[in-house]
Structure formats: structure tokens, C-alpha cells
N, C-alpha and C positions, 0 to 999 in steps of 0.2 A: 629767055628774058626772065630778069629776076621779077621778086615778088613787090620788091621792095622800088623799082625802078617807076619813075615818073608817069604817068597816064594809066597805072595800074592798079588804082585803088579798089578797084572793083574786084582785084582778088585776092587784096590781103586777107590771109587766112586768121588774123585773129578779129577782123571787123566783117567778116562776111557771114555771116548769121545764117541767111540762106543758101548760100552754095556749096559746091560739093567738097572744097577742102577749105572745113572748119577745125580751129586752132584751138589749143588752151586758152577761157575768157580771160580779162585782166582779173586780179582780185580785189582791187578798187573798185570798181564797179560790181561785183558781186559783194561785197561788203559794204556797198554804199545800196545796194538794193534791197538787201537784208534790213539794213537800218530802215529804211524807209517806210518797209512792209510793218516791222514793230513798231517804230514809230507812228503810223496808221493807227495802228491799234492802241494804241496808248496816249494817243492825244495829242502825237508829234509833226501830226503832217505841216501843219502851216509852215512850221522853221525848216523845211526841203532846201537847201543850199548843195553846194559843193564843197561845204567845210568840211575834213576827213577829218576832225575832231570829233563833230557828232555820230558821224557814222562808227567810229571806232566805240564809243561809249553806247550807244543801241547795241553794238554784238557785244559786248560784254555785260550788259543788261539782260540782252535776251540768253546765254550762257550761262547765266548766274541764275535765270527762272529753269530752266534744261534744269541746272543740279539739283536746284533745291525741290523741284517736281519728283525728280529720280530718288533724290534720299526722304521724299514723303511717301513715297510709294513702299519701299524698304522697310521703313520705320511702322508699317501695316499689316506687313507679317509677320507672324512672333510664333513660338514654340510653346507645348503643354506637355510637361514630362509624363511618364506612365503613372506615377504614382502619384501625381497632380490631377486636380481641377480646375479649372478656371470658372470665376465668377466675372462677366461681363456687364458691366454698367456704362449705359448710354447718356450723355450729363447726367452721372450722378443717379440714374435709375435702372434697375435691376433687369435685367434683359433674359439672361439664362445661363444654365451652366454649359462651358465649353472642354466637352472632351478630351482624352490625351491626342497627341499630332499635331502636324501643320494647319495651323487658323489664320483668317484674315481679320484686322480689327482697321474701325476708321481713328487717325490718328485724331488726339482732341478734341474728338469726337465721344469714341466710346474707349474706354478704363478695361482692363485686365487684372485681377487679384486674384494669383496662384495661390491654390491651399491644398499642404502635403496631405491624404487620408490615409496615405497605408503606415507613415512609421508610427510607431507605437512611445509615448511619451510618457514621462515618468515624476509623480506628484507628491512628495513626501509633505505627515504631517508629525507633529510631535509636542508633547506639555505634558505639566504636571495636573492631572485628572481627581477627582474625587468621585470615589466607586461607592456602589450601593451600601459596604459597612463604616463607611465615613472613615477611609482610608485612602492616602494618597500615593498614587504611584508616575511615574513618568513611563508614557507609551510612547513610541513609534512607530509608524504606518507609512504605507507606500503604496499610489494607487499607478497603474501602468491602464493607458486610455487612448485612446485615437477617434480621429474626429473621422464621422461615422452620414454627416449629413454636410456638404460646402454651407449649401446656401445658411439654412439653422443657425451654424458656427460664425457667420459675419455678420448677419441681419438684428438674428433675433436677441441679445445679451451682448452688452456693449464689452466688455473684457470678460470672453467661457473661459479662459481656462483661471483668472482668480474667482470667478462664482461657482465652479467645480472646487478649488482649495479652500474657500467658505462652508460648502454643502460638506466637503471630506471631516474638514473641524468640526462641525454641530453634529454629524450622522458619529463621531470618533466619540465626543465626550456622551452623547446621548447612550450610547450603549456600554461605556467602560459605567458612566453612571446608574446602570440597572443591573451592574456586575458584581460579583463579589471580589474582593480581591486574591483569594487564593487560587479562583477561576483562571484570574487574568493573568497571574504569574505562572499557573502550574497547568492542569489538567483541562484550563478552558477557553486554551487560546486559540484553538480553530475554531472552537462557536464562536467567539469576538470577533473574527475576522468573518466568518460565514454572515455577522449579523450587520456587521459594519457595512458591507458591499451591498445587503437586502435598503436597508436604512440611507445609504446613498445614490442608489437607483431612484428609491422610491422620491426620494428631496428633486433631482435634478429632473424627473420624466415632468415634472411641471413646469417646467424654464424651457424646454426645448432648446437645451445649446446645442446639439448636433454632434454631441459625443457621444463614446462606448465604452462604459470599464471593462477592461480585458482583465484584470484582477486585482486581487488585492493582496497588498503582504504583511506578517505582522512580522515588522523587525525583530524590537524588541521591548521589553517592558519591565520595569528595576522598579526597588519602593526609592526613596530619597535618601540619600549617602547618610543622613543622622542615623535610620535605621537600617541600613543594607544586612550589617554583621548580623543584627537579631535573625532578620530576615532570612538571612543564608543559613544561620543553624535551627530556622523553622521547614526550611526546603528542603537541607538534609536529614532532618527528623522524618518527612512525609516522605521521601525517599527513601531510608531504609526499612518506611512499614510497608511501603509497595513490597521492596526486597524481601522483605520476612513472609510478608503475604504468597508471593510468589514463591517462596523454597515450602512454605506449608502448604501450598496447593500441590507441588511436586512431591511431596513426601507422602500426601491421601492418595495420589496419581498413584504412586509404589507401592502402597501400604494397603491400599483396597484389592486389587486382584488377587494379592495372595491370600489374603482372608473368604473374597470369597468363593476360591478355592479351594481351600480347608474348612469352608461350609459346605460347597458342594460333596466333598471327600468324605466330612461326617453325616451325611444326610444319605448319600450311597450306601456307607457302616450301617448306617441306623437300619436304610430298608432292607440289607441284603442278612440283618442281624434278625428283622422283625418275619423274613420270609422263613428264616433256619426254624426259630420259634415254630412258626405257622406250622413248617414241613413237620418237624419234628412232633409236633402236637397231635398233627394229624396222624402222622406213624404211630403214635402208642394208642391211638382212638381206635385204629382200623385195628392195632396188634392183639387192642382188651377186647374187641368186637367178635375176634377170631379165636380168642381162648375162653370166652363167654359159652358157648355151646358146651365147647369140652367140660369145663370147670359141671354144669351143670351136667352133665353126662354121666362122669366119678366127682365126684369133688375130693374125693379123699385124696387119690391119687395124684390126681390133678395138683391138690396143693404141697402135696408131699414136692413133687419132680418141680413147684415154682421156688420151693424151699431148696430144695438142693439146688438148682439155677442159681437162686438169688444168694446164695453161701457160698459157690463155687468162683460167680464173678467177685465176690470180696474179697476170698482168698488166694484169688491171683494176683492181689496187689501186695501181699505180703511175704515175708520169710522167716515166715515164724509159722509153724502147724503145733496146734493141740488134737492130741489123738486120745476119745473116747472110749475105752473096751466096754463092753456089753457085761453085764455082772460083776464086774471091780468099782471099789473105792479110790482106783488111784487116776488122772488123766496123762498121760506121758504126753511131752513138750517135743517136737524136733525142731535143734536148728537150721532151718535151711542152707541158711546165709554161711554158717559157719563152716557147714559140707562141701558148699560148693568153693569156699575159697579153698580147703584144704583138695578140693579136686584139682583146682587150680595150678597150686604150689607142687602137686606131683607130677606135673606135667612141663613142670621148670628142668633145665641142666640139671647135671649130676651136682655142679660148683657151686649152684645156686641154693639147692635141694642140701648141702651140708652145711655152708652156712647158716642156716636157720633151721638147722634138724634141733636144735636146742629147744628153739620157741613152739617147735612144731610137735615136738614129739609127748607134749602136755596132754594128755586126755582132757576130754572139752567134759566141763562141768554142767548138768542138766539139773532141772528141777521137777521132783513130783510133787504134786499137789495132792493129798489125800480129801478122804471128803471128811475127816475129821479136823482139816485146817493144819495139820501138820507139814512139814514142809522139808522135805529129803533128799540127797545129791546122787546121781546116778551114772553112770558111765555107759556114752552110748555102743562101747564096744568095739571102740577102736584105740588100736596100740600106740 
């Protein structure tokens, strides 16, 4: 028997709720029930009809509360990069900071304001300055900083990063103003900048903006284009007395070692000149020391044989003898020098020895000296 067949309502399977073959409900009635249920809740029960107008307009009511629940829940989680903080504000009041990663915020409720700490940002300043000699120059500076505190950086100082390029201006002219200008163009531009970045700490640690100078740079720094040219043939002047200065220090560098050197060398001379002296001093002290007995022993003799010594070494430097005889007037002269060249010359080739047999064969002229001053030629007796 069908389902469907007369006196069998008792087992239609879509209206039998309790028994054992239960169908698919209708969806009119499951969408007229839904309605009902929100309608309940929403102030709709009295208008309960059978109108599928309203029940269609409840499920899409209660549909359209589904999404917008689901996209408020969504709208709640929100992301904090690594290099971010977050600063959470509850209407408008300061709650805490929120870490890098996944966070929950209540929408409308509570505010989120990401702030970057780790990149490093960059604050240039620049004008024309009047320095301590009442000269004008135009500087450029570049402060590199990052924000070093969240909360500090939002709360405390309504716009940090134009009250840091305030602080950089006054801390810039404040010190090019107690500078001198040759300082600041030439030899004393890392102090400038060493004093600029002390002078700009020192301004900002009162404000509390929740930054950090990471450095300072000094671009650069010109006098004003009327006087540039002066100025450049006064930098090249100071520049080539650096240069001059530095080749004269390299030339004392070269020039001192070898002098004293040639001090040390003559100071060597002197002592090993003043030791010879000494030795030598000493040698004729101990040598008089040692002919002192003798001398007084003979004296006669004694001085006779210092006489002959002392005559003996004279006449080894010479070549020339004067010969004395014992009871004559006369002293006979010999030449040495003259002897020994002609011993010389006979000791040459036969070739040699005729060629200047001419010159040679002259008897050598001598002289006597009488003791009457007369003065006589003699032949020493060679042919």
C-alpha cells in the first residue's frame, strides 16, 4: 500500500515527526519557524500569521545579523609586524603597548596605532649661520634617528619628529655660533659635529619624545658664493702649509739619523783617540820610570846611547848622511837617495842601462863643508 493512499495519513513520512520513517521537513515551515523564533526575540511575536512574506524577511534579517557578527568578529583580529609596536587605546585612553604577532582588539571599542622602532630615519638641516668671528657660512647637517620609546613618541610631544628638527636648528647654530670659521670649513669639522649631537641630546632628553640619535653627519659647509673664490685661494694656501709642513717633517725624519750617526761615529773617534793618548801616555811614563834607575846608575853613558837612539831614529827618515871624522876640518855629505837610484838603474836591461848611460855616467857632485865656511866639490868615486 502506498504512502500516499487514503486512510494512511498516519504514515506520511514527511508529517510523521514520531515514527520510524521520517522524511525531509518542508522548508516552509522550517523557515516560517526560524522567523518566528527571531521574531520572538525581536518584538515580532504578536504579527505570527501564515504570511510567507514575513517569514522570508525574518531569515534574511536574522542572515544579515550571521554576517555582520562574523565580519565584527574578523574585524578584531589584526596583526603587529616585528619591527612594529602597537599602541592600544580603549575610547581614546592609553591601555598598553602591544607586542609584535597575532592580537585581539575590541572593534569601536579599543584603537590600534602601529609605530615603526627599528628603521632608522633621516633629518636634514641647513642655512646660512654666523660663527664666533662674525662670519657667515652655509652648513648642512643630517641627523639619522629612530624612535626608541612607542608610547613617549605619541603621548608626550604633539608632532617629535618637527620638535627634534627645531632642537637639530638651535643645537646647529648654537655651536657653528661659538665656532670659528676656519674650524668649520677645514680642520674642525668633527668637533662641529661631535658638539652638535652632545648639544642635541642634551635639548631633546627634556621633551621626552621617545627618540634616539643614531648619528650625526656633517654634509657640508661653503662661505656664501660673493666670497667662495677668496675663500678657496685661503684653503688652498692652508693646504699647501699643511704640505710644506709635512715634507719638512719628512726631511728632519731623514736628516736626524744620519747626524746622529755621524755623532755617535765622532764621539767613538774622540774616545778611542783620548784612550790612544791615555795608552800612549802611559807607555812613556812606565818607559821614563824604567830608564830612571839606569840614567842614575851611569848618567854619562846612559845619555850618550839616549843620544844615539834619539839621532839614529831621525836619521831613518832621511837620505841625506853627514859624516863627522874625528880630528878633521872637513864633514863629508853622502847621498843616499842618489846611490840607491843609481843601484837601481844597474839593475835595469842591458837596452835600458844604454839608453841613459849618457845621463848616467855623470859623476854625482858632493859637497864639503870645511870648518872654515869654505865650500868644495868632491867626487864620491864612482866612474
Amino acid at each position: 500500500m502506498a504512502w500516499n493512499e487514503p486512510g494512511n495519513n498516519d504514515k506520511d513520512p514527511w508529517k510523521n515527526k514520531g515514527g520510524k520513517n521520517q522524511g525531509p521537513p518542508d522548508l516552509d515551515d522550517l523557515f516560517k519557524e526560524l522567523g518566528q523564533k527571531f521574531g520572538g526575540v525581536f518584538g515580532g511575536g504578536k504579527s505570527s500569521s501564515n504570511n510567507s512574506g514575513n517569514n522570508f524577511s525574518g531569515v534574511v534579517f536574522a542572515l544579515a545579523f550571521i554576517i555582520a557578527t562574523v565580519a565584527y568578529l574578523f574585524s578584531c583580529v589584526y596583526t603587529i609586524n616585528e619591527a612594529e609596536r602597537g599602541i592600544k587605546l580603549r575610547f581614546g585612553e592609553y591601555v598598553g603597548v602591544v607586542e609584535p604577532g597575532l592580537s585581539w582588539k575590541w572593534t569601536f571599542i579599543e584603537h590600534i596605532i602601529p609605530i615603526d622602532v627599528q628603521s632608522t630615519r633621516n633629518l636634514p638641516a641647513s642655512g646660512f649661520m654666523l660663527t664666533q668671528d662674525e662670519n657667515v657660512v652655509h652648513v648642512e647637517m643630517q641627523v639619522q634617528y629612530r624612535i626608541d620609546n612607542a608610547r613617549d613618541y605619541v603621548f608626550n610631544v604633539t608632532n617629535p619628529d618637527d620638535s627634534l628638527s627645531q632642537a637639530l636648528d638651535s643645537a646647529l647654530r648654537y655651536v657653528v655660533g661659538h665656532a670659528k670659521m676656519d674650524d668649520i670649513l677645514t680642520s674642525g669639522r668633527e668637533m662641529v659635529r661631535q658638539s652638535v649631537w652632545e648639544e642635541l641630546e642634551k635639548i631633546i632628553s627634556t621633551y621626552n619624545l621617545g627618540l634616539i640619535i643614531v648619528d650625526v653627519n656633517f654634509k657640508d659647509a661653503r662661505p656664501p658664493n660673493e666670497v667662495k673664490d677668496a675663500f678657496d685661494d685661503a684653503i688652498a694656501a692652508q693646504e699647501d702649509e699643511v704640505r710644506y709642513l709635512r715634507e719638512a717633517e719628512a726631511y728632519a725624519r731623514g736628516i736626524e739619523p744620519r747626524a746622529r750617526g755621524r755623532v755617535k761615529r765622532l764621539e767613538q773617534e774622540a774616545n778611542a783617540y783620548k784612550a790612544q793618548v791615555l795608552l800612549d801616555a802611559e807607555g812613556e811614563v812606565a818607559k821614563f820610570n824604567k830608564l830612571l834607575p839606569e840614567y842614575q846608575a851611569a848618567k854619562e853613558v846612559t845619555r850618550q846611547r839616549m843620544y844615539i837612539a834619539t839621532m839614529e831614529k831621525v836619521y831613518s827618515n832621511t837620505s841625506k848622511v853627514m859624516v863627522d871624522v874625528d880630528g878633521g876640518n872637513n864633514m863629508m855629505y853622502l847621498p843616499l837617495d842618489k846611490i840607491m837610484q843609481q843601484q837601481n838603474n844597474n839593475q835595469r836591461p842591458t837596452s835600458q842601462v844604454n839608453s841613459t848611460s849618457s845621463s848616467n855616467n855623470r859623476p854625482a857632485s858632493n859637497t864639503t863643508i870645511s870648518s872654515s865656511g869654505r865650500t868644495d866639490r868632491f867626487s864620491d868615486g864612482r866612474n
